[in-house]
N, C-alpha and C positions, 0 to 999 in steps of 0.2 A: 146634775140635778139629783137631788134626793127621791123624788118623789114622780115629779112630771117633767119630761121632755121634752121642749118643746121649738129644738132645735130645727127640727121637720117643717113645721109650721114657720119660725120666723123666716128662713130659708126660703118658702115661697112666698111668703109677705112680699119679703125684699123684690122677691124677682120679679113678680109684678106691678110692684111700685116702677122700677129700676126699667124694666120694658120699653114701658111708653114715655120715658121721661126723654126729652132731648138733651144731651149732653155730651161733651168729649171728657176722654180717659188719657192723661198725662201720664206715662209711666217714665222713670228713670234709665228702664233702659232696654235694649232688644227681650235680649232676654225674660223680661217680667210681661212684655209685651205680646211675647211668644204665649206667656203660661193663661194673662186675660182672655187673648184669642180660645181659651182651649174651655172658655167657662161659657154661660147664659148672657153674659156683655159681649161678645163675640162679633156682633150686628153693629155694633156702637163707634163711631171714630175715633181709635186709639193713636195715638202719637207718642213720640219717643224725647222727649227734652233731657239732656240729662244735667243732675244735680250742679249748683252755679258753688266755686269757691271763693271768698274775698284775695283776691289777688294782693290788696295790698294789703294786707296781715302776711299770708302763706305764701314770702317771694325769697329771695335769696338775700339771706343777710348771715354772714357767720358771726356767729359767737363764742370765740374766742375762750373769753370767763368762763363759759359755760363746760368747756373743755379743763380747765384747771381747776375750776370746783368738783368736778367729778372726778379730777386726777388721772385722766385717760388721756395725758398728752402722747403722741405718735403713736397712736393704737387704729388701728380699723374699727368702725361701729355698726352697727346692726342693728336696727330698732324695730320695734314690733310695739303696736298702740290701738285699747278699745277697753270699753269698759269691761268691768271686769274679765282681763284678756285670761286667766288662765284657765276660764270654763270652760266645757267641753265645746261649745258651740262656736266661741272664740279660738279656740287651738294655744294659745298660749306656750304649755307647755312640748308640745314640738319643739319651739324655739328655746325652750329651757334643755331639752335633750341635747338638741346638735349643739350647742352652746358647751355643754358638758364635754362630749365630744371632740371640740377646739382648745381645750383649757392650755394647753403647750402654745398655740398660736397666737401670733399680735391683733385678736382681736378681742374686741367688750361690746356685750351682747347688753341693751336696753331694753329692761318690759317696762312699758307706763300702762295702767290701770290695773294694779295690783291690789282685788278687794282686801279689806283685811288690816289693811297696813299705813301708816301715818306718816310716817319718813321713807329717806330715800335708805334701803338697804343695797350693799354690795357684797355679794357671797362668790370669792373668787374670780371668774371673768364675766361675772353676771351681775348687773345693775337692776335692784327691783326699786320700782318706782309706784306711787298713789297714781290715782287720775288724775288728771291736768286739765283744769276748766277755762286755764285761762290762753285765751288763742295765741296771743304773741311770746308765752312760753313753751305751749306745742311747736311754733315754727320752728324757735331757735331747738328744738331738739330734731326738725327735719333737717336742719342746718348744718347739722354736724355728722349727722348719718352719711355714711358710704352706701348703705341702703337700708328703702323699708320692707319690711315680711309682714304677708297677710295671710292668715291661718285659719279662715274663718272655715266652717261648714256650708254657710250660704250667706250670698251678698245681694240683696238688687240693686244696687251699684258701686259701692265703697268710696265716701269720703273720704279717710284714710289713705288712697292711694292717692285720689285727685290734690290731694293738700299735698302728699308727699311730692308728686311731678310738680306742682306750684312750684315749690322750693330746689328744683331740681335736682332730687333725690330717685335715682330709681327704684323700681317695685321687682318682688319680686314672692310666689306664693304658692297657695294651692289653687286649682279650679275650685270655684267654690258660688257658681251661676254665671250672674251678670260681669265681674272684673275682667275673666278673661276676653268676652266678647268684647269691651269698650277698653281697655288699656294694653292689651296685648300686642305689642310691637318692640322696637328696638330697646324703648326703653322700661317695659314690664313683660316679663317673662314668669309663665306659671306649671304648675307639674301638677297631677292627679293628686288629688286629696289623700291626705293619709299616707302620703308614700313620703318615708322620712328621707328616705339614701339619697331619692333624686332631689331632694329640696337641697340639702345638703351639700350634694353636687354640685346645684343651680348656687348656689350661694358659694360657693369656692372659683366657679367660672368665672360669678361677677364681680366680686369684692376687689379684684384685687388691677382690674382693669379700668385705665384715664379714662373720661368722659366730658364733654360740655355741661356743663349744670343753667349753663343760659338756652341752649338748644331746647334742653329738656323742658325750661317753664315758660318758653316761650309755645313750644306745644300743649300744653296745659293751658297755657291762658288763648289758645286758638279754639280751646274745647270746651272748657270747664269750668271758665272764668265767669261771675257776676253776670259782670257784661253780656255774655252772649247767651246765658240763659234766659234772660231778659228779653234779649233781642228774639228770644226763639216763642217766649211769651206774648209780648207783644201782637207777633204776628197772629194770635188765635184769638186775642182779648182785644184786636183794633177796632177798629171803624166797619171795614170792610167784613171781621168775621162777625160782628155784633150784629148784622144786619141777616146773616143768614141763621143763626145760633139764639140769635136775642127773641 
C-alpha cells in the first residue's frame, strides 16, 4: 500500500468471520496440515485428501515416435516439468547444472516449461522444451523418462510427481515440504534442498537400475487416482456428514 495499510485490519476481519463459521479445512497434504494447525483455524476439522490424478491420461503408454522425434534413441532420460521451471522457486537450473556435468554420459536431460522459448531447443545433452498444456503429450513424455526430478523450493503436494508414479516413472528430488512426506518410499527418493552433489548422486544410483513400471502405477492409482480422491470426498460431503456439518 502506498498510503494505508490495512493488512492488520483485514487480517482480523477474516479471523472473526472464520471463527464462528462451521466448516472443514481439506488440505493436500500432512505437511500443509501441520502449517494450518499452527495458525487461528487450528480449533477447525482439518483433514488430509490428497490431490486425485486422471489415471486414464497419466498411465503407461510408450511412445515410441516420440523417442525418434527427439533423436534420443538408447540414451537414459531425465525429465524435470513446471512452469516456468528455470525460476528460482522452480529450481530448474540445477538440473541444467548436473546435466552439464554428464555431457560424456548416455543420458538427455528434458526441461519442459521453458518461459521464453516457442520450440523445442536441443543444446548438447540438454532438451529445452515450451510448456505442454496438453495432458496426453505430458504423459507420453513421463513415458519415456527413466526418471522425473523435482527442484522445487516448496511443494504442498506436487502433481508432478503423482502424474509421474501414474506413468510409472520414478521420482526423485529436493525436500521441498509436502513430496517427501507423501511420495517418499521405494519409489521417490529425496536429498536436502540445494544440495547439487547428493542429487546428482541420487540420480546416478537410480538411473541406471531395472524397475517395474506397472508396480509403480499401480501404487499411484491406490493413492492418487481420481477415484479415490473422490471416494475420500464423498465420505465428508455424504449423507451422513451433511447431517452433522449441514
Amino acid at each position: 500500500s502506498l498510503f494505508f495499510d490495512f493488512t492488520h485490519k483485514m487480517f482480523n476481519d477474516k479471523k472473526k468471520i472464520l471463527y464462528d463459521f462451521n466448516f472443514i479445512i481439506i488440505t493436500p497434504s500432512q505437511w500443509l496440515l501441520d502449517r494450518v494447525k499452527q495458525s487461528f483455524l487450528s480449533s477447525k476439522k482439518i483433514i488430509v485428501i490428497h490431490n486425485g490424478v486422471d489415471t486414464n491420461i497419466f498411465k503407461i503408454k510408450r511412445n515410441n515416435s516420440l523417442i525418434e522425434n527427439l533423436q534420443i534413441i538408447n540414451k537414459k532420460i531425465v525429465l524435470t516439468a513446471a512452469p516456468d521451471i528455470l525460476s528460482d522457486s522452480k529450481g530448474g537450473q540445477y538440473v541444467v547444472n548436473i546435466a552439464k556435468r554428464k555431457m560424456n554420459e548416455n543420458i538427455i536431460f528434458i526441461i519442459l516449461g521453458v518461459k521464453g522459448i516457442k520450440d523445442i531447443q536441443k543444446k548438447g545433452n540438454i532438451i529445452y522444451s515450451p510448456l505442454i498444456n496438453n495432458k496426453v503429450e505430458l504423459s507420453n513424455y513421463y513415458n519415456i523418462a527413466d526418471l522425473f526430478v523435482i527442484c522445487s523450493k516448496k511443494e504442498t503436494f506436487s502433481m508432478t510427481c503423482a502424474e509421474s508414479l501414474s506413468c510409472g516413472t520414478r521420482v526423485v528430488g529436493y525436500k521441498s515440504g509436502a513430496p517427501e512426506t507423501i511420495f517418499n518410499n521405494k519409489y521417490a527418493s529425496f536429498v536436502e534442498y540445494g544440495n547439487e552433489n547428493l542429487l546428482n548422486e541420487l540420480i546416478n544410483q537410480k538411473i541406471n537400475i531395472n524397475y517395474d513400471r506397472e508396480t509403480i502405477r499401480k501404487y499411484a492409482m491406490d493413492h492418487f487416482s481420481l477415484i479415490q480422491m473422490t471416494k475420500q470426498y464423498d465420505k465428508i460431503y455424504g449423507i451422513g456428514e451433511q447431517k452433522e456439518f449441514g
